[in-house]
C-alpha positions as CSV (number, residue, x, y, z in Angstrom):
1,X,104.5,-22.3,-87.1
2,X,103.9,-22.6,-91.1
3,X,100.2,-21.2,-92.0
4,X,98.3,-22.4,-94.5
5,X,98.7,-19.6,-96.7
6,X,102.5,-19.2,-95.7
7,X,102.3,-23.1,-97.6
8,X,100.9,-22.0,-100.4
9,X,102.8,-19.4,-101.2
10,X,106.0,-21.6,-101.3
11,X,104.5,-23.6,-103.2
12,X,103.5,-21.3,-105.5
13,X,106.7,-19.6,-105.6
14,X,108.7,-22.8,-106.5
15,X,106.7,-23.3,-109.6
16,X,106.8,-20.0,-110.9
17,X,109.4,-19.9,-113.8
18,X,108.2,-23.2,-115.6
19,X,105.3,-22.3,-115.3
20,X,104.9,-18.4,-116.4
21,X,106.9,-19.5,-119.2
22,X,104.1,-21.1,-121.1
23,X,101.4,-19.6,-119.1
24,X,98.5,-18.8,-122.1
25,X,98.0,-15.0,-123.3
26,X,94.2,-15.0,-121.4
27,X,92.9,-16.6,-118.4
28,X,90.5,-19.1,-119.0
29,X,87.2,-18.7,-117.7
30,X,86.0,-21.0,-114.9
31,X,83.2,-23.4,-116.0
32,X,79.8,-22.7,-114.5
33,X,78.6,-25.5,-112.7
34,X,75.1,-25.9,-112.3
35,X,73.2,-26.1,-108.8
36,X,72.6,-29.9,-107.9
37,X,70.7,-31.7,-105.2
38,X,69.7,-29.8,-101.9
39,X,71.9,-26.9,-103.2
40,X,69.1,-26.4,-106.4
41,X,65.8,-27.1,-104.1
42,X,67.5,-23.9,-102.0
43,X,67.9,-21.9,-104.2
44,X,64.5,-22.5,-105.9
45,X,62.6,-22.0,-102.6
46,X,62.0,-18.7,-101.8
47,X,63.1,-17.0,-98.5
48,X,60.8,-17.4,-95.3
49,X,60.8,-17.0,-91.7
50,X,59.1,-19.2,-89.5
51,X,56.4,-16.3,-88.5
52,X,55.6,-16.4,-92.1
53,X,54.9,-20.1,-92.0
54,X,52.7,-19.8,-88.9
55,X,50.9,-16.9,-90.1
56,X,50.6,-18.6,-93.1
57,X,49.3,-21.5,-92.2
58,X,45.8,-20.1,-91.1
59,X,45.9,-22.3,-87.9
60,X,43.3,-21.1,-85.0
61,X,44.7,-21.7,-81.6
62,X,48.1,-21.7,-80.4
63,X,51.7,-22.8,-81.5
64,X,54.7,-23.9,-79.6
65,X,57.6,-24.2,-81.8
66,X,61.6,-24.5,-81.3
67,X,64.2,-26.0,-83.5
68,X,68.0,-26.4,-82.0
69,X,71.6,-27.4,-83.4
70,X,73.5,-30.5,-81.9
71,X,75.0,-28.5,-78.7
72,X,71.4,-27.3,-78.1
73,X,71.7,-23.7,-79.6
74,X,68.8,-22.4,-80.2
75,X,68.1,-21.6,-84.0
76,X,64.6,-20.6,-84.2
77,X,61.6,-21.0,-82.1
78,X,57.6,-19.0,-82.3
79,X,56.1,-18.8,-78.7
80,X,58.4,-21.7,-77.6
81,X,56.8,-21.5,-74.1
82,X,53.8,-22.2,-74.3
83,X,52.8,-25.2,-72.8
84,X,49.9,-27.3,-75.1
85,X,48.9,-31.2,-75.0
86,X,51.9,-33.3,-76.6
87,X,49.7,-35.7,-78.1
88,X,51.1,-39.4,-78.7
89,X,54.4,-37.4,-79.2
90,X,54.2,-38.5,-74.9
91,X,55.3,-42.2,-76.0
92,X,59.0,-40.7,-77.7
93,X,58.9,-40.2,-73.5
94,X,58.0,-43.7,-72.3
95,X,60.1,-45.0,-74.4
96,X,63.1,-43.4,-72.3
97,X,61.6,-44.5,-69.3
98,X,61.2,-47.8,-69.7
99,X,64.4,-48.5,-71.7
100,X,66.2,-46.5,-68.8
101,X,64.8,-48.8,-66.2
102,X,64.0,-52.3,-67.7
103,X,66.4,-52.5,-70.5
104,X,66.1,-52.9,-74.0
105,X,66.4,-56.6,-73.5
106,X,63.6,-56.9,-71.2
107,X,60.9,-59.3,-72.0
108,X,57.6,-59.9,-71.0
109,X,56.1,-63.3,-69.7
110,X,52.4,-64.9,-69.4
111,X,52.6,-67.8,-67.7
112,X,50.5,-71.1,-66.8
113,X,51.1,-72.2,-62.7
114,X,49.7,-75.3,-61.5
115,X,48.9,-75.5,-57.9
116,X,49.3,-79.3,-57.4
117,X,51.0,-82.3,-59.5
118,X,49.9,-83.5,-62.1
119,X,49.0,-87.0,-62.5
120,X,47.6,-88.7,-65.0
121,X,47.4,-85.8,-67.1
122,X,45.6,-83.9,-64.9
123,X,46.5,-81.0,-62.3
124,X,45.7,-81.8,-58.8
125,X,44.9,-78.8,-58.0
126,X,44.3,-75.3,-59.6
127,X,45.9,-74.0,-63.0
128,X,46.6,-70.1,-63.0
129,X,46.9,-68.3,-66.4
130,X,49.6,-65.5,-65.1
131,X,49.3,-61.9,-66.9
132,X,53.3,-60.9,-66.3
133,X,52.3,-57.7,-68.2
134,X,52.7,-58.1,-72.0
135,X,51.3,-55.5,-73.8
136,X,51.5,-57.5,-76.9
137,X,50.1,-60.9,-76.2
138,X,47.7,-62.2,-78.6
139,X,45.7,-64.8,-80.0
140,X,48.6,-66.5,-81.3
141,X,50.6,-66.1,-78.6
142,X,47.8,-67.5,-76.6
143,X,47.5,-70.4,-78.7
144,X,51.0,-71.4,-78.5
145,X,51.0,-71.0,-74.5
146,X,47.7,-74.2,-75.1
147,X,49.7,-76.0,-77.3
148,X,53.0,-76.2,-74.6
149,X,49.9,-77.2,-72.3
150,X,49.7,-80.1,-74.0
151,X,52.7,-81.2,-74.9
152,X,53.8,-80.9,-71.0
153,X,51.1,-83.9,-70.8
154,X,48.8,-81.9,-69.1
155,X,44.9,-82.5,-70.0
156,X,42.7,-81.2,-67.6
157,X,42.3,-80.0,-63.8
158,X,40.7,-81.5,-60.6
159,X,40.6,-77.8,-59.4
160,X,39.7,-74.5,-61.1
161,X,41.3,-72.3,-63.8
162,X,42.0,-68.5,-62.6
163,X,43.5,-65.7,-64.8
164,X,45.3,-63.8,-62.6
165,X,46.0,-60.2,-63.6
166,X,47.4,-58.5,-60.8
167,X,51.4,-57.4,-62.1
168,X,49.5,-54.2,-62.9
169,X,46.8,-52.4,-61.6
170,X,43.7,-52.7,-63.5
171,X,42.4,-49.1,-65.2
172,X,38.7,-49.4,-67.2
173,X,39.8,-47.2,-69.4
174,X,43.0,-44.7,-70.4
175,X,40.6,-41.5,-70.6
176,X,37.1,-41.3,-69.3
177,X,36.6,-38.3,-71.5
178,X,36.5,-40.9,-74.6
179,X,33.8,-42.5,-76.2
180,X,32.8,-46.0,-74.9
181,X,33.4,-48.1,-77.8
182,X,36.9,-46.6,-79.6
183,X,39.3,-49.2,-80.1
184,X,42.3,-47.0,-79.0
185,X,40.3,-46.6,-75.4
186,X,40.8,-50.2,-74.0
187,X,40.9,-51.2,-70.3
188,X,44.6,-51.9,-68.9
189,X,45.6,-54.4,-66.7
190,X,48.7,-56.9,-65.9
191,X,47.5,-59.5,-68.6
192,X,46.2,-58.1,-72.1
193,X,45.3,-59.8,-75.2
194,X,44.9,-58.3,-78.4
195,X,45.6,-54.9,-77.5
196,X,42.3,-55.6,-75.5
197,X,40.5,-55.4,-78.6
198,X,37.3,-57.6,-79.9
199,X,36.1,-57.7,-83.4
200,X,32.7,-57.1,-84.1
201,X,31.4,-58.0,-87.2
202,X,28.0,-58.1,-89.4
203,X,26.4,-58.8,-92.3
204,X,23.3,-58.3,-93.9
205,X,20.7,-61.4,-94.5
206,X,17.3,-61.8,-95.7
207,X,16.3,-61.6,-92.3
208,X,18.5,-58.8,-90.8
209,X,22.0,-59.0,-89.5
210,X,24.4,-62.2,-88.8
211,X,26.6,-60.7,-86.3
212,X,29.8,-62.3,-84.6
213,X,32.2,-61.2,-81.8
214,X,35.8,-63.1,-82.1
215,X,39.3,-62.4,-80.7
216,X,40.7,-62.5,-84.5
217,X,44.6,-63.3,-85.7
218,X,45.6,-64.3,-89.0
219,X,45.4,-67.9,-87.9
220,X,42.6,-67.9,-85.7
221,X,39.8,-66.9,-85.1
222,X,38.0,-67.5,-81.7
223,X,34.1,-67.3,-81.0
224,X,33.9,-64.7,-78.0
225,X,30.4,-65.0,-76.6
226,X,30.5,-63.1,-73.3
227,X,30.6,-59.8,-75.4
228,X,27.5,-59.2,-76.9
229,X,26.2,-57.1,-79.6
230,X,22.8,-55.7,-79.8
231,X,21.1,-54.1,-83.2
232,X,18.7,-51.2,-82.3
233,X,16.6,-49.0,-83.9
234,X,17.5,-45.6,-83.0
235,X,18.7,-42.4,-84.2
236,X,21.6,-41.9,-81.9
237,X,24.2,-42.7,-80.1
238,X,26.3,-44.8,-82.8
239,X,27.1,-47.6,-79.9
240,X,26.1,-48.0,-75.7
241,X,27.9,-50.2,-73.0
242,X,26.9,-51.6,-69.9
243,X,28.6,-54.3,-67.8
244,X,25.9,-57.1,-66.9
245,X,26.1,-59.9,-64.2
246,X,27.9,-62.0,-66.7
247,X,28.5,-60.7,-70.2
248,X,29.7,-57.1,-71.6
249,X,26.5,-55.6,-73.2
250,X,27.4,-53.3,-76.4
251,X,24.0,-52.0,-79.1
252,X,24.6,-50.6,-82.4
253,X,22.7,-48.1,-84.3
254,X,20.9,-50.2,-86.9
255,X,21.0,-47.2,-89.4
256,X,24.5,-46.9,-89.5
257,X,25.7,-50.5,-90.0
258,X,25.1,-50.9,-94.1
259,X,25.5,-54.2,-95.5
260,X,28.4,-55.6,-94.2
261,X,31.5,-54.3,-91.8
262,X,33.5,-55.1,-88.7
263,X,35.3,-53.0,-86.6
264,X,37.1,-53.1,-83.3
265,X,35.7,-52.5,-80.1
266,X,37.5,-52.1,-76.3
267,X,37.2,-54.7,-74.0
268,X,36.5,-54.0,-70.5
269,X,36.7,-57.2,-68.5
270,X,39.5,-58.6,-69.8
271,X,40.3,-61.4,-67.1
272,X,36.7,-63.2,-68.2
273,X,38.0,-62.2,-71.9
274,X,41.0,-63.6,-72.0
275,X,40.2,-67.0,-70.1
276,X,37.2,-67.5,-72.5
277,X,39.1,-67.3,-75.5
278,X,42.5,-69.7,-73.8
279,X,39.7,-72.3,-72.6
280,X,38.9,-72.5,-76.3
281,X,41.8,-72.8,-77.5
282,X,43.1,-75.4,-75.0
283,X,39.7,-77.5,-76.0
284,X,41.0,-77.4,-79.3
285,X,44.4,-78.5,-78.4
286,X,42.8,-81.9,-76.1
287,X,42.9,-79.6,-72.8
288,X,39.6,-79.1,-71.0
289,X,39.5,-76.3,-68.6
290,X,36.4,-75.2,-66.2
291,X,35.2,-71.9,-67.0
292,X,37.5,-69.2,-65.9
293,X,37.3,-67.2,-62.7
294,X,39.3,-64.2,-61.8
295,X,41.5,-64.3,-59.1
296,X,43.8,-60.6,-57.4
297,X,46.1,-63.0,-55.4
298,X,48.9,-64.9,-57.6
299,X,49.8,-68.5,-55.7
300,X,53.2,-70.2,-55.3
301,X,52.8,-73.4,-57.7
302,X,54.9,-75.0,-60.8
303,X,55.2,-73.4,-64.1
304,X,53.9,-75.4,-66.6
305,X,54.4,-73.4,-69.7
306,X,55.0,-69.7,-70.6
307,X,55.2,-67.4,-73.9
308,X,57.9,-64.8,-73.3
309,X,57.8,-61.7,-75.4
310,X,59.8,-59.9,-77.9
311,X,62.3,-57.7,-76.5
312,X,61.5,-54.1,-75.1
313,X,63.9,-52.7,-77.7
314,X,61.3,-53.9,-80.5
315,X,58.1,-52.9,-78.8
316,X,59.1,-49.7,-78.0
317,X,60.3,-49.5,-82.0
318,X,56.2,-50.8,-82.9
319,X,54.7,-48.6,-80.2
320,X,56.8,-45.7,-81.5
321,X,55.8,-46.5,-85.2
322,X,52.1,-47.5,-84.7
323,X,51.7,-45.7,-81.7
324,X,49.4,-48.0,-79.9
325,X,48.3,-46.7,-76.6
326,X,47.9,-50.1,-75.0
327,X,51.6,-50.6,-75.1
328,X,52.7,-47.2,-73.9
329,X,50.2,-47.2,-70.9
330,X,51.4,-51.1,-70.2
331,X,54.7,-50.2,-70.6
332,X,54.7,-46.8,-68.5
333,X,53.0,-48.9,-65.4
334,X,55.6,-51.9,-65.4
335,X,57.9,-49.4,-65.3
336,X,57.0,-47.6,-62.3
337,X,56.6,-51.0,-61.1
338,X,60.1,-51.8,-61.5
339,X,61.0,-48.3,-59.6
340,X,59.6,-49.4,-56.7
341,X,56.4,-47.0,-56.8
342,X,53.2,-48.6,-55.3
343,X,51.3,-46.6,-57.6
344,X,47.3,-47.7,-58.2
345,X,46.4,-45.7,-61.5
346,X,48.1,-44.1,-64.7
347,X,48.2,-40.7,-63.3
348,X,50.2,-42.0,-60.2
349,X,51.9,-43.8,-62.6
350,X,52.5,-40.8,-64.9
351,X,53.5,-38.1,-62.2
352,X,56.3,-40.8,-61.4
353,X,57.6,-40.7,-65.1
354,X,57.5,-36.6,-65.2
355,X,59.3,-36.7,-61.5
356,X,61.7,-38.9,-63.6
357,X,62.0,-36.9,-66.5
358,X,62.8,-33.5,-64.5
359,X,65.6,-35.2,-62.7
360,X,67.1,-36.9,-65.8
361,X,67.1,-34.2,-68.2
362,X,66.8,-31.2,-66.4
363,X,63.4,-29.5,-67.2
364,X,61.0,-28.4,-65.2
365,X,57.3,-27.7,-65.2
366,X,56.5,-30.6,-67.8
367,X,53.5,-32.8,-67.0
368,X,51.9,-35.8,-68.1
369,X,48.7,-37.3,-66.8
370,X,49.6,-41.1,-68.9
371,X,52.0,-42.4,-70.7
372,X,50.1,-42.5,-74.1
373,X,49.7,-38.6,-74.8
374,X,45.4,-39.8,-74.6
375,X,44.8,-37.2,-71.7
376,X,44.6,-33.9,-73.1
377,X,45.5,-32.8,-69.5
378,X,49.4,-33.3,-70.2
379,X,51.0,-30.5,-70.7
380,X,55.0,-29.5,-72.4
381,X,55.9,-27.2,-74.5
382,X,58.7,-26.8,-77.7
383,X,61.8,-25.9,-75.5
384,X,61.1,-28.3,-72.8
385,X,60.6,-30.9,-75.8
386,X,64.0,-30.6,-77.6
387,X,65.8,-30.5,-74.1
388,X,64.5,-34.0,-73.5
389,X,65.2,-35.0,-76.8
390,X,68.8,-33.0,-76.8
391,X,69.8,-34.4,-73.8
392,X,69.0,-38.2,-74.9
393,X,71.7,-38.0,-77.0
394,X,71.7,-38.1,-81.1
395,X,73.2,-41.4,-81.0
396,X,71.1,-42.3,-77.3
397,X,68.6,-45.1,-77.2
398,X,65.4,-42.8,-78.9
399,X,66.2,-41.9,-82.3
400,X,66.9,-45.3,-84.4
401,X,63.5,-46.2,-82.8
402,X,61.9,-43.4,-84.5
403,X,59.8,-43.8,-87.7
404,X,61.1,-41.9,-90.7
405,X,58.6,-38.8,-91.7
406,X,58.4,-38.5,-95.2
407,X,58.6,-34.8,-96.9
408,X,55.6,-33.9,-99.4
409,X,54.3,-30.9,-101.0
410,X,51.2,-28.7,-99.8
411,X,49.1,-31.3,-102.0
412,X,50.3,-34.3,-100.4
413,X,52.6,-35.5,-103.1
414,X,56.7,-37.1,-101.9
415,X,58.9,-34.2,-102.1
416,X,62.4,-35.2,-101.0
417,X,65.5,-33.2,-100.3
418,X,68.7,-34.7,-100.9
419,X,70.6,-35.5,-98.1
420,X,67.6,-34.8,-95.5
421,X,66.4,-37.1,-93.4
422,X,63.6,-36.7,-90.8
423,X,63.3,-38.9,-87.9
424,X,60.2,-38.0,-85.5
425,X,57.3,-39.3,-83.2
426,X,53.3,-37.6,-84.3
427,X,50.9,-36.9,-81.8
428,X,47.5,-36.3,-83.0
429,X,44.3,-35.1,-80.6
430,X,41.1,-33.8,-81.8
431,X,42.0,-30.0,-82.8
432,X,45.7,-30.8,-80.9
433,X,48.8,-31.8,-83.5
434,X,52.3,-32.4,-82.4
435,X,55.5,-33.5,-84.0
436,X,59.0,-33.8,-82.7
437,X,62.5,-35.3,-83.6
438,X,65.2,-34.9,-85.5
439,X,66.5,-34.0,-88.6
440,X,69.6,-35.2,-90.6
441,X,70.9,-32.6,-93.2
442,X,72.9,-32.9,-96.5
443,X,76.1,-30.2,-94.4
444,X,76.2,-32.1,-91.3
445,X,74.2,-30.1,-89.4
446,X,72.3,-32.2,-86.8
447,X,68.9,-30.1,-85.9
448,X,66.4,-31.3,-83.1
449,X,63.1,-29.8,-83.4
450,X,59.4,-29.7,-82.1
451,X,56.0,-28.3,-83.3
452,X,53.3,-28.2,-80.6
453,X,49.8,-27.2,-82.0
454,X,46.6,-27.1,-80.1
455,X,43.1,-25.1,-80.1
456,X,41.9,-26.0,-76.7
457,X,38.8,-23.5,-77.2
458,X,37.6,-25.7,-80.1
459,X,39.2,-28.9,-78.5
460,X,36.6,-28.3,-75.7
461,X,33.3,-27.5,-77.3
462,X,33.4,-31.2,-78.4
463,X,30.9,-33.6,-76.8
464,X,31.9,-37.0,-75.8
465,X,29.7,-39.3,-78.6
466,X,31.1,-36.6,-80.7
467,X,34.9,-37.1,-80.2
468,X,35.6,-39.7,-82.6
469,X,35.4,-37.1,-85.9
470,X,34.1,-33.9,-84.8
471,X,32.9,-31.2,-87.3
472,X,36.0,-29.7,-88.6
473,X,38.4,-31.8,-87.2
474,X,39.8,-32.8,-90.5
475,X,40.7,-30.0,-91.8
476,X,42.5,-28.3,-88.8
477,X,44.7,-31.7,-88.6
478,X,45.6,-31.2,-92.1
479,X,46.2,-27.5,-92.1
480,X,48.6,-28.1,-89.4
481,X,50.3,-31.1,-90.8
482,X,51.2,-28.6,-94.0
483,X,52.8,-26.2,-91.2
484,X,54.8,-29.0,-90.0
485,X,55.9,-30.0,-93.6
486,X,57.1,-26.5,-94.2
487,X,58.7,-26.1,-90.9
488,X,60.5,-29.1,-91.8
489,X,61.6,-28.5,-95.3
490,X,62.5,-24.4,-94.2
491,X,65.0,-25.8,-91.3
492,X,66.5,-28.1,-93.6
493,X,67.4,-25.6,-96.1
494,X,67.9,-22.9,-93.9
495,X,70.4,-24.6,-91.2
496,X,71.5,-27.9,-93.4
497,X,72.4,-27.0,-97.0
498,X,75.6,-24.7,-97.4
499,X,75.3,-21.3,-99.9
């Protein structure tokens, strides 16, 4: 068998009278070729473990930390068993699930069943406005379904209208340890609109506040009056709710409102939401409906019209890059659904997922209470982390659907390396922090990582009206994103850019 080096040698030794005979008197000395790219950023950055970085980093609380190669060797990892809440990093976990069981070309459809014929324009019988689970679904969407209303020559109904809402079981809110009236705290059910959102909005007047409630898109914008909106003169809390015989009751701290604003609220009865606002739109379209009522039992009838959704593939791409918890928690339940579990809540819901996720990738221990990462009750740590997202597969169905992270400085400012690219989902919870993917490097060297971080001491001292920013919060979010910067920029250096 020739070698290598047997080659070269032959070589060498074939060429060796020509060219000894005008070989030069002294050896030229190699050019010195300057450090370029990653190469110069490595060996400008000074030598650090990843103790020194969490030590550094002045973080109360705990850590959970691993980073692995592409065969799942274990490179480095700080207290990688301890299990801490994975934030909204729970969704890069949903997103398996439901592209495992419905498919990434599964879509979602609301449709509108008439229980009779129609004659004359009209529906001799009931029309049904059927939630088929669409996490998406809004205004627009909405008004499009009222437009194909129309142009199926339908104009009104001899019956009733229903909004039926049943493909899911209905939750009042992801975590009753939230405030009442954050927007990322909405009620869930088998038919949502607008990320069961409604905008409230004021300004101030000569003689107090105008104030307005509407189920806002970029091309509409519909009057919602069975959510009201209250101004009081108090010192605290920022916002109350209460569910009357007919409307959802919501005040507001006069004090705090300034001259003009809007923010979003949750809704809670969304079947009354979402047939108020479709009745208006229909009116506008030539359609008039009765007022809606709700109904739990779907009935065999015609489908008139129906808006179909974008495919899974792209909302799990928008709930990985926004990370909207509405869509995860939608998501998560059609997909138990789909399994065949008669499940009635999103911790039913969830302990099927982790069931799932044991069996599929081989860890054990993991739990999740939703499919959002909202519950602070979920628990996984680092090494249980990367397995899940080793075992995917670098080229599985996870990471193109992850949103790039960007690499800065302490101060905030881009700092790329060349050749390194980062690829991950964030969590974030009130003193909780998370961060896991993976990371492309300039060598080759394909590294999957996560960085659990949580103070659960400080986490639960917080009171409930206080959730939304509490004292402090800030700046142990930020301290810990720096850690995660460094983490990222030292494994890329360390395990990605040759000597």
């Amino acid at each position: 068998m020739l070698t290598r080096r047997f080659f070269l040698s032959a070589m060498l030794a074939s060429v060796a009278v020509p060219a000894l005979a005008s070989a030069p008197l002294t050896s030229p000395r190699p050019h010195h070729r300057p450090l370029r790219g990653a190469q110069k950023v490595k060996a400008a950055s000074p030598q650090v473990s990843i103790a020194d970085i969490v030590q550094g980093a002045g973080l109360s609380g705990e850590v959970s930390i691993l980073v692995a190669d592409s065969q799942g060797r274990i490179l480095e990892s700080y207290t990688s068993d301890k299990e801490l809440p994975p934030a909204s990093v729970t969704k890069s976990v949903t997103a398996l699930y439901a592209l495992q069981h419905l498919g990434a070309n599964h879509r979602f459809a609301t449709s509108l069943i008439a229980t009779g014929p129609v004659s004359g324009g009209i529906v001799q019988g009931d029309l049904i406005l059927a939630g088929g689970g669409d996490p998406h679904l809004d205004t627009d969407g909405l008004a499009s379904l009222a437009d194909k209303l129309r142009k199926a020559g339908i104009t009104g109904v001899s019956g009733r209208f229903h909004v039926y809402s049943g493909a899911l079981p209905y939750q009042h809110s992801i975590d009753p340890q939230q405030p009442d009236h954050v927007g990322y705290n909405p009620a869930v059910s088998g038919l949502n609109l607008n990320f069961n959102r409604v905008y409230f909005e004021w300004k101030q007047t000569a003689n107090g506040y105008a104030t307005s409630m509407d189920a806002r898109t970029n091309r509409f914008r519909p009057a919602v009056r069975g959510i009201r909106m209250g101004i009081v003169n108090r010192q605290g809390p920022l916002f109350t709710y209460k569910k009357s015989t007919k409307n959802e009751e919501w005040t507001v701290m006069r004090g705090a409102l300034g001259k003009s604003g809007g923010r979003w609220l949750p809704v809670r009865e969304i079947d009354a939401y979402v047939g108020e606002v479709f009745r208006g739109l229909a009116a506008q379209k030539g359609v008039r409906l009765p007022d809606a009522t709700a109904t739990n039992r779907l009935q065999n009838g015609t489908l008139v019209a129906q808006e179909v959704s974008a495919n899974l593939h792209d909302q799990m791409k928008g709930m990985l890059k926004y990370s909207t918890n509405l869509t995860a928690e939608v998501t998560g339940l059609a997909t138990t659904r789909k399994r065949g579990a008669a499940v009635r809540d999103l911790a039913g819901s969830a302990r099927e997922m982790t069931n799932w996720v044991e069996r599929a990738y081989g860890v054990q221990g993991v739990k999740f209470v939703d499919h959002s990462g909202l519950g602070d009750d979920s628990r996984v740590n680092a090494q249980q982390m990367v397995q899940i997202l080793a075992r995917s597969g670098w080229n599985g169905p996870l990471r193109p659907l992850l949103k790039e992270i960007k690499l800065v400085n302490s101060k905030g400012r881009a700092a790329p390396i060349e050749g390194v690219k980062v690829l991950a989902k964030t969590g974030t919870l009130n003193f909780a922090s998370a961060l896991a993917g993976y990371i492309d490097t300039p060598n080759g060297q394909k590294l999957t990582f996560a960085i659990f971080t949580a103070d659960m001491k400080r986490r639960s001292q917080i009171s409930r009206a206080n959730r939304e920013r509490p004292e402090g919060g800030r700046a142990w979010r930020r301290r810990s994103q720096i850690m995660q910067q460094k983490l990222l920029r030292h494994w890329a250096l360390e395990f990605g850019v040759g000597s």
